[in-house]
GULUMTI-286454 format. One record per residue (C-alpha): residue number from 1; residue in one letter; x, y, z. Coordinates in Angstrom, 3 decimals, padded with zeros to 6 digits. Layout:
+------+------+----------+----------+----------+
: doro : rose :       xx :       yy :       zz :
+------+------+----------+----------+----------+
:  NUM :    a :        X :        Y :        Z :
...
+------+------+----------+----------+----------+
END
This chain:
+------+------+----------+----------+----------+
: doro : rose :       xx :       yy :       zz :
+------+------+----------+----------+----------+
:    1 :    x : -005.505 :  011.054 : -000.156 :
:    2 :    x : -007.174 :  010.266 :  003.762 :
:    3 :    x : -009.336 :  013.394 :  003.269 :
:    4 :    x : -013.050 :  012.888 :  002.335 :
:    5 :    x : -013.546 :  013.520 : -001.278 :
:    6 :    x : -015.843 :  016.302 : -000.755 :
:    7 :    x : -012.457 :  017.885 :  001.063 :
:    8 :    x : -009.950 :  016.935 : -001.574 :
:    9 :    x : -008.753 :  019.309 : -004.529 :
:   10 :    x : -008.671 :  017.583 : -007.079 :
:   11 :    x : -005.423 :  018.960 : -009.008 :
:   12 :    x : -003.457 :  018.368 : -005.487 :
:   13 :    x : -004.603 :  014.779 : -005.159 :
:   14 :    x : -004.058 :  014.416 : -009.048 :
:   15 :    x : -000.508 :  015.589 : -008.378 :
:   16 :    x :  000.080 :  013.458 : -005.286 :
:   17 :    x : -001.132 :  010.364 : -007.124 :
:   18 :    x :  000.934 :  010.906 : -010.282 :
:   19 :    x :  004.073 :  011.245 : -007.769 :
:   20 :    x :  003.155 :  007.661 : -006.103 :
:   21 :    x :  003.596 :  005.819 : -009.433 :
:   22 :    x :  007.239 :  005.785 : -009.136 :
:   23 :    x :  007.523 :  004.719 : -005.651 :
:   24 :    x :  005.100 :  001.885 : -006.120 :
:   25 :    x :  006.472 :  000.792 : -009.884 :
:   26 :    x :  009.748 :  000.465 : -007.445 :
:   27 :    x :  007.780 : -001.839 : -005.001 :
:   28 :    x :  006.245 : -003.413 : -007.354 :
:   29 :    x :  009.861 : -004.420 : -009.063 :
:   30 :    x :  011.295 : -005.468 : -005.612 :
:   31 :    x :  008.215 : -007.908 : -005.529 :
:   32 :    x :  009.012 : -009.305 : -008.903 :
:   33 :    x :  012.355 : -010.728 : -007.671 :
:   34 :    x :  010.848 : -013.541 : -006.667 :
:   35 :    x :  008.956 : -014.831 : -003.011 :
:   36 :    x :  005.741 : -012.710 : -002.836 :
:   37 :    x :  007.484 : -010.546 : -000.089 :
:   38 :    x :  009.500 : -007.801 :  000.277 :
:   39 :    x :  012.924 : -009.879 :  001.419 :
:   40 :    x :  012.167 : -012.706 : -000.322 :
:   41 :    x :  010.287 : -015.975 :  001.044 :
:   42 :    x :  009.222 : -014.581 :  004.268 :
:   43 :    x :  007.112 : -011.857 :  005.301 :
:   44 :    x :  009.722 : -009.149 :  007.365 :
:   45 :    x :  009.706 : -006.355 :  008.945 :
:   46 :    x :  010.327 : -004.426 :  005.525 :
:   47 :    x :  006.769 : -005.851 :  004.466 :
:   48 :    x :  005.251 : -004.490 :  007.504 :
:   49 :    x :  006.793 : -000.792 :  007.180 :
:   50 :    x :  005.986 : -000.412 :  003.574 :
:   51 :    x :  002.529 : -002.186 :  004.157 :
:   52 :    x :  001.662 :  000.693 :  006.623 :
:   53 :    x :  002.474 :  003.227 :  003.901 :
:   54 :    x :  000.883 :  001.624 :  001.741 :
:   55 :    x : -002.197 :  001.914 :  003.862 :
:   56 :    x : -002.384 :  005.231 :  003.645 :
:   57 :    x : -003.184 :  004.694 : -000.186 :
:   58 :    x : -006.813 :  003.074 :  000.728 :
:   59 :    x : -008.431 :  006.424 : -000.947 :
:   60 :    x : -006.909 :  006.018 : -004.021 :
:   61 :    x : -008.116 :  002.378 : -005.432 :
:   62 :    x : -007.325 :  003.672 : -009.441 :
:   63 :    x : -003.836 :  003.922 : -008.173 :
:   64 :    x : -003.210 :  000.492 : -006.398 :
:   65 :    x : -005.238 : -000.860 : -009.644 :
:   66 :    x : -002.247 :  000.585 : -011.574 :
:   67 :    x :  000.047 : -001.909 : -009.692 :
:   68 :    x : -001.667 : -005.509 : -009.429 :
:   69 :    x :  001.315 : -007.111 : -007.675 :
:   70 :    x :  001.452 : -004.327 : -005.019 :
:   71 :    x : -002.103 : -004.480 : -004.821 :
:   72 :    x : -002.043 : -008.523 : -004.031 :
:   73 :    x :  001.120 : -008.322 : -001.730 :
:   74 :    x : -000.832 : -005.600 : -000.093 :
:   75 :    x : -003.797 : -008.023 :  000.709 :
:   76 :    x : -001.768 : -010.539 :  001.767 :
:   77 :    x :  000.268 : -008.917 :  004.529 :
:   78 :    x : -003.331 : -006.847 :  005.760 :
:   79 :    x : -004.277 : -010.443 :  005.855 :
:   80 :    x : -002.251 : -011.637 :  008.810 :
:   81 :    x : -003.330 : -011.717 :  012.251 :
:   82 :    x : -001.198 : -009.158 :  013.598 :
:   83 :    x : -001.713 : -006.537 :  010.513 :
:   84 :    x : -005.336 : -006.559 :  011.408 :
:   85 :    x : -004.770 : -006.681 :  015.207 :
:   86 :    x : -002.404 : -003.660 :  014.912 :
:   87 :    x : -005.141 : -001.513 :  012.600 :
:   88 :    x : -007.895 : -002.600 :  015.455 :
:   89 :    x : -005.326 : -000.799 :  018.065 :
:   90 :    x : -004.906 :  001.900 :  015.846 :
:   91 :    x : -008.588 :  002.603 :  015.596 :
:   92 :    x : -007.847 :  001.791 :  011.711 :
:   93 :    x : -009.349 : -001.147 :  010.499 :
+------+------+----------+----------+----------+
END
């Protein structure tokens, strides 16, 4: 999904997104429970790991559509301060 479009074949990115709804309906539940973050009240590490896989999704906007509540927790934790200071250092923003 990081590959330019022009690079991507279609029925391999087609694939990879269908495979990524499970993983993300699964987020999605764990953000349900309750506290906007992974663990709860309080952003964690756990919100920071999965935030930088989630990252990697940035080509594929139909799919985070498919998941509003990912797709808001996602915003908030690229929000903070150090999210964005870490992509900066990473050349990723």
């Amino acid at each position: 999904l990081t590959l330019p479009p022009e690079e991507q074949d279609a029925a391999i990115r087609d694939g990879a997104i269908k495979r990524l709804h499970r993983p993300l309906g699964a987020l999605s539940a764990a953000l349900a429970k309750g506290g906007g973050w992974l663990m709860g009240g309080r952003f964690t590490v756990a919100d920071l790991n999965a935030a930088c896989a989630v990252f990697y999704l940035r080509g594929a906007p139909e799919l985070m559509a498919a998941f509003p509540a990912v797709q808001e927790w996602y915003a908030r934790c690229t929000a903070r301060q150090g999210f964005r200071e870490m992509l900066r250092l990473r050349g990723e923003s």
